[in-house]
C-alpha positions as CSV (number, residue, x, y, z in Angstrom):
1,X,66.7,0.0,85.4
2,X,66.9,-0.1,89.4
3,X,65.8,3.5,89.4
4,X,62.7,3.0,87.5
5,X,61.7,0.4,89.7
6,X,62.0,2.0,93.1
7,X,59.2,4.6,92.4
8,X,57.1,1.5,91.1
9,X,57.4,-0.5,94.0
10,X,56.9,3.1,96.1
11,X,53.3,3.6,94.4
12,X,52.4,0.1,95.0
13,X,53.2,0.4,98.6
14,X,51.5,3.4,98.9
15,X,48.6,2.1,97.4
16,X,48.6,-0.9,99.6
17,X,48.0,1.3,102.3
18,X,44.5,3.1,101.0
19,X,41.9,4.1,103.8
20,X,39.1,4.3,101.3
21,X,37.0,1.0,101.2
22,X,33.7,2.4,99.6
23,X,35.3,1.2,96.0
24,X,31.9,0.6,94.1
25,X,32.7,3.8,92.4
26,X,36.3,3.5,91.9
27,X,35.9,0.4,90.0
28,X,33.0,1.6,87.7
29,X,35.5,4.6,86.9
30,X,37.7,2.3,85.8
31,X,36.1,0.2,83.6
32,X,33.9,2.8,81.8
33,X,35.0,4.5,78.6
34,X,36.8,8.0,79.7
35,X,39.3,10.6,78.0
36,X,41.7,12.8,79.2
37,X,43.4,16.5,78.7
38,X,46.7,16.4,79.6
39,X,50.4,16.6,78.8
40,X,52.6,13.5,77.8
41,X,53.5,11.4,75.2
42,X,50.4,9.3,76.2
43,X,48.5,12.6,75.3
44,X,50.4,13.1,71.7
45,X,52.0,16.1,73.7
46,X,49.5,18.5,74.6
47,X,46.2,17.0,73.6
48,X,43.6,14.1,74.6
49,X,43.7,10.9,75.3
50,X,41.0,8.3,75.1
51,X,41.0,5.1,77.1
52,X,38.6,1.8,76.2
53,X,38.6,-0.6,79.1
54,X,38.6,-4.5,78.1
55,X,37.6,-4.9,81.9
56,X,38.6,-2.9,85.1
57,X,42.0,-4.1,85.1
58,X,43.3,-4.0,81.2
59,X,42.5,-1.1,78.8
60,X,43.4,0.3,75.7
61,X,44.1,4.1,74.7
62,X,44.9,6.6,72.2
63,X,46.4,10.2,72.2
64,X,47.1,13.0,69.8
65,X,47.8,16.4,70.4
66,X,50.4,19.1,69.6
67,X,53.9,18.1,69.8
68,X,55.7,20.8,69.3
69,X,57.8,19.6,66.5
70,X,53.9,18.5,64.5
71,X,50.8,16.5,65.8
72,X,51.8,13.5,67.9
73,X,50.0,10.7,68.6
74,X,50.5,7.4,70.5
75,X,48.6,4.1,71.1
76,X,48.7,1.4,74.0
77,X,47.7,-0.7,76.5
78,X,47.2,-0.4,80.3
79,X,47.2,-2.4,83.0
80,X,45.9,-0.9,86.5
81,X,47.4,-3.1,89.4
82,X,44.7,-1.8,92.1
83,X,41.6,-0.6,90.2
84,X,39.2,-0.9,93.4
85,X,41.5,2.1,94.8
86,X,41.3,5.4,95.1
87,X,44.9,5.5,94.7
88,X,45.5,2.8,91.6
89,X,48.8,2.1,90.3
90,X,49.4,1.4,86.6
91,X,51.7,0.3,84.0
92,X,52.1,0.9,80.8
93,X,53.4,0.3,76.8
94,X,52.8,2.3,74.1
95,X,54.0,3.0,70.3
96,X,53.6,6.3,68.7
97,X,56.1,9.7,68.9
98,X,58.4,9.8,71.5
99,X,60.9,12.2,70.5
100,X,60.3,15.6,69.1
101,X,63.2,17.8,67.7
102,X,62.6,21.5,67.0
103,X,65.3,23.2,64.9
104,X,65.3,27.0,66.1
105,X,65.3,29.6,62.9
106,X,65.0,26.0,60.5
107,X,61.7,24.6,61.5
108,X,61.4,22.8,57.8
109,X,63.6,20.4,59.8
110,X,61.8,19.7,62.5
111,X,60.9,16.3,63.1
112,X,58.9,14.2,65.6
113,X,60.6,10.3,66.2
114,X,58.5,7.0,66.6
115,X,59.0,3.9,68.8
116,X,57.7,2.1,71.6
117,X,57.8,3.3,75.5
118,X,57.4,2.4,78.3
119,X,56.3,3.7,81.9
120,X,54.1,3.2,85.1
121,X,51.8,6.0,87.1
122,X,49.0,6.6,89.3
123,X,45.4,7.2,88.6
124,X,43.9,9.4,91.7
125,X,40.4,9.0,91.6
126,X,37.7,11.2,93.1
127,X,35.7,9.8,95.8
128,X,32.2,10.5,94.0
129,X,32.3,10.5,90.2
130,X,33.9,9.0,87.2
131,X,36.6,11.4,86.7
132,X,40.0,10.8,88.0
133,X,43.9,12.4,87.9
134,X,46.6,10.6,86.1
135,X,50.2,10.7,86.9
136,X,52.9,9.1,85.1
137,X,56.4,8.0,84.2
138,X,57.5,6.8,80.7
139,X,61.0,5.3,79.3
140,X,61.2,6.3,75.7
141,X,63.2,3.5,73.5
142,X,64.1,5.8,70.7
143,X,65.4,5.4,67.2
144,X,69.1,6.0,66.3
145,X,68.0,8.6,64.2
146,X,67.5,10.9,67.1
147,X,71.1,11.0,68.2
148,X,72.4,11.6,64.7
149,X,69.8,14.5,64.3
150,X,70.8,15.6,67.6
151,X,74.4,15.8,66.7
152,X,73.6,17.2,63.2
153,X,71.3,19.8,64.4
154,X,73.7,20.5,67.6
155,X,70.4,19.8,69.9
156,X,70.8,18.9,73.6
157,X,70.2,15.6,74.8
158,X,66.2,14.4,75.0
159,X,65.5,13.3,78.7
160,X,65.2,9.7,78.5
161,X,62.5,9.3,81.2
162,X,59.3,11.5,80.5
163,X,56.6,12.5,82.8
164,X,52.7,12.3,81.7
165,X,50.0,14.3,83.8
166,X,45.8,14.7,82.9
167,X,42.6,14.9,83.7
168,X,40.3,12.5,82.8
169,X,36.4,12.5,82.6
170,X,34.0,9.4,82.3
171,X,31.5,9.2,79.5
């Protein structure tokens, strides 16, 4: 757990430190209705992702996309620490797929995994404009079923942290 909290407590400091004060337009970006290309589970895989703000601080997304194993998709909640920053950390929770296994030469049995994750990131945001890069982190908590699968299907070993990256435009 210690090593998922050091890069946390990294962004945070990092963000701390921004030089950009103009942060009108950081803040509308943030609580304005946007979606996002990208790869992650946050993204169902490769696909989209849209994000509903509740305010600038707390939001609420879905993704779907290709998963390799089938069409993922995933659902959750965000909370950005530092929305009036360019630089804006962010945590995260989430339920949806977060294990896909793909079966070479037997792809009737391959299956994608549900259960809740976990993760924190940064949002980079432009300095004119609603659009904005994400980068994240996510912990998967994964069903039991995986490792039996895995061991069935003599699969190597999902990583258990996963990394999310996009682009997301404003609406």
């Amino acid at each position: 757990m210690r090593c998922f909290l050091l890069p946390i407590l990294g962004l945070a400091l990092c963000c701390a430190q921004a030089q950009d004060r103009n942060n009108t337009d950081f803040i509308r970006s943030a609580e304005s209705i946007h979606f996002g290309l990208g790869v992650g589970l946050d993204h169902g895989g490769y696909g989209l992702r849209v994000d509903v703000p509740v305010d600038k601080h707390i939001g609420f997304f879905a993704g779907g996309g290709y998963a390799l194993a089938g069409i993922g998709w995933n659902a959750g909640a965000v909370i950005r620490l530092m929305p009036a920053e360019r630089w804006c950390p962010y945590l995260t929770a989430m339920y949806g797929y977060n294990t896909a296994l793909v079966v070479r030469n037997a792809s009737e049995h391959n299956t994608l995994y549900y259960g809740p994750s976990f993760g924190a990131g940064v949002e980079m945001r432009r300095r004119k404009g609603p659009g904005f890069w994400h980068f994240g982190i996510l912990r998967t908590d994964r069903p039991s079923e995986v490792e039996d699968d895995r061991i069935r299907f003599a699969a190597s070993d999902p990583p258990p942290v996963l990394v999310s990256v996009g682009y997301h435009f404003g609406l």
